[in-house]
N, C-alpha and C positions, 0 to 999 in steps of 0.2 A: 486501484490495485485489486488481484481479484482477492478472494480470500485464502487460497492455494498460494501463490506468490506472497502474502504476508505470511503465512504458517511455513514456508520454505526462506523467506527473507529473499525470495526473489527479485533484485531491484539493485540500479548501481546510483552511484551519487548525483545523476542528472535525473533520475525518478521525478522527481515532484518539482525540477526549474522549471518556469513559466516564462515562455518565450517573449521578449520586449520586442514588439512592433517599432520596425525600424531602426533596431540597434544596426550600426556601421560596421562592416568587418575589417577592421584594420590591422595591418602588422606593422609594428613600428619596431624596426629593425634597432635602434638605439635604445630601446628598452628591453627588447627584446620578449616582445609583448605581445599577448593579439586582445583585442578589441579591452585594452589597456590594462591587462595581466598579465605580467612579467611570470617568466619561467620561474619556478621555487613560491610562486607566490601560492595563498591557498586558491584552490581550485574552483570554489564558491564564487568568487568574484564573474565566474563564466555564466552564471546561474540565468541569468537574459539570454542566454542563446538557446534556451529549451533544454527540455529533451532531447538527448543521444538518438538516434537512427533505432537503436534495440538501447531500450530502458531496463530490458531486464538482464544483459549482458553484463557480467560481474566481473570481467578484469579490470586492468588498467589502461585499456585501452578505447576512447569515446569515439566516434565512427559520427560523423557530420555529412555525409555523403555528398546531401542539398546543397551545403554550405561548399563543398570540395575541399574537406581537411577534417582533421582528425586532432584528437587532446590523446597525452597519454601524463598518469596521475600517478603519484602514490599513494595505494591507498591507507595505508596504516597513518601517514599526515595530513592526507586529503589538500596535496599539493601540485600545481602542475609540472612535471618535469618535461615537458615540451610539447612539439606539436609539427605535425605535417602537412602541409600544401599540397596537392595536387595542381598542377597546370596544365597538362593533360587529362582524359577521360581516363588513360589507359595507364595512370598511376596510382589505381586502388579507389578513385572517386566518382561519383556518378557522374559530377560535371568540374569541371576546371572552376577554380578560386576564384570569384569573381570580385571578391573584396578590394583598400587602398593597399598601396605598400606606403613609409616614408622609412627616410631617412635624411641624418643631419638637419633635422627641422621641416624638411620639406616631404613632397610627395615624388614619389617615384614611380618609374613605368615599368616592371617584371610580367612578363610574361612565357607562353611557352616560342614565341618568337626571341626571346633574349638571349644571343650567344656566351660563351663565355670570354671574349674580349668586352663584348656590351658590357654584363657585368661586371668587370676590370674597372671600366671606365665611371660607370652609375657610383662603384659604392668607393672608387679615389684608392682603391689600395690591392697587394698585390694577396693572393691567398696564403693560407698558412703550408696546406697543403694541396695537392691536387693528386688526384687518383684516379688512373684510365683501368678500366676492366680489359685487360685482351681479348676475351672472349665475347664480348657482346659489343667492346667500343663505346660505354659506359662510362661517363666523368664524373668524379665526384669530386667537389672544388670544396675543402674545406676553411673556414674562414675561423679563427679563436679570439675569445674575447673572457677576461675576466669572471663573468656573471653569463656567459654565453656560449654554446659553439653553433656555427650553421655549416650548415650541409647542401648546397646548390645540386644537383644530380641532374648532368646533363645527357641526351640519350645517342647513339653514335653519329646523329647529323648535327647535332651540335644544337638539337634543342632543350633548354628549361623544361624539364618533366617535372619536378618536385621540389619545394625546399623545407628544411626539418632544422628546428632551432630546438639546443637542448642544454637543460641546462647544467647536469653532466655531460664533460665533453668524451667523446667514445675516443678522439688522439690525446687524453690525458695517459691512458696505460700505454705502458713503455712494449705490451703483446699486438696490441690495438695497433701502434704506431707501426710495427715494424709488418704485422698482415697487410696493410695500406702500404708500406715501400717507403714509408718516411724516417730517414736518417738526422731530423732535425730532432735536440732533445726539448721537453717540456717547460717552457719558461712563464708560466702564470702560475707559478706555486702547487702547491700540492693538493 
């Protein structure tokens, strides 16, 4: 760190991680986890995947570009409140996700080839919600879960471009719900 960046406090909380050779990039969808850090958890546990992209970028948002995915934290807990996949280039990443997925014990195949019947069938259940953009043709299949929400975002040919697990769910607000077209009310508590 130079000396200007510590007298400015330049630096976000992947500053000083030290990248673990060979750490696995996993999402385990049943935990709701990546490379075994559940969303809410503290953010530290990510500390093996290096340094952020810009170390000295100070929101809450960590940029993995290499990796194809991105942390977003709060910082006043230093907890992760979720995180984004790219499966395309052209969804904010330098290269597509190349990590495992699992689920229900097992490993799974997500890609940007995966439809959204594909994934109907991969994860056994139907969505909570689903939400077409008119204007771009744009799907966002949203899945709810307790300790969880994911966000599939398919692009108008019907491929996997991103998924975003978080672990505030954005169809918990009753504003949220009805911007997305969902009439279904909120039944995972408050």
């Amino acid at each position: 760190m130079s000396l200007l960046d510590l007298l400015l406090n330049r630096k976000n909380v992947t500053y000083d991680w030290v990248k673990r050779p060979g750490l696995p990039l996993v999402v385990d969808l049943d935990r709701h986890s990546l490379c075994g850090v559940a969303v809410g958890a503290a953010i530290a546990g990510l500390a093996g995947l290096g340094p952020a992209d810009d170390r000295r970028h100070q929101g809450a948002v960590l940029g993995y570009g290499r990796g194809g995915f991105y942390l977003t934290y709060d910082r006043r807990l230093a907890t992760l409140t979720g995180f984004v996949l790219g499966l395309t280039t052209g969804s904010g990443a330098a290269r597509p996700y190349a990590g495992t997925w699992r689920w229900r014990g097992r490993e799974v195949m997500l890609s940007a080839s995966t439809s959204p019947q594909r994934l109907t069938e991969l994860l056994g259940e139907e969505p909570f919600h689903d939400f077409r953009d008119e204007v771009t043709g744009e799907l966002v299949r949203f899945y709810e879960h307790p300790a969880a929400e994911w966000q599939f975002v398919f692009d108008a040919q019907s491929h996997l471009t991103s998924v975003e697990i978080l672990k505030d769910a954005e169809l918990k607000d009753p504003a949220s719900r009805a911007s997305y077209g969902c009439s279904k009310p909120w039944a995972l508590g408050t």
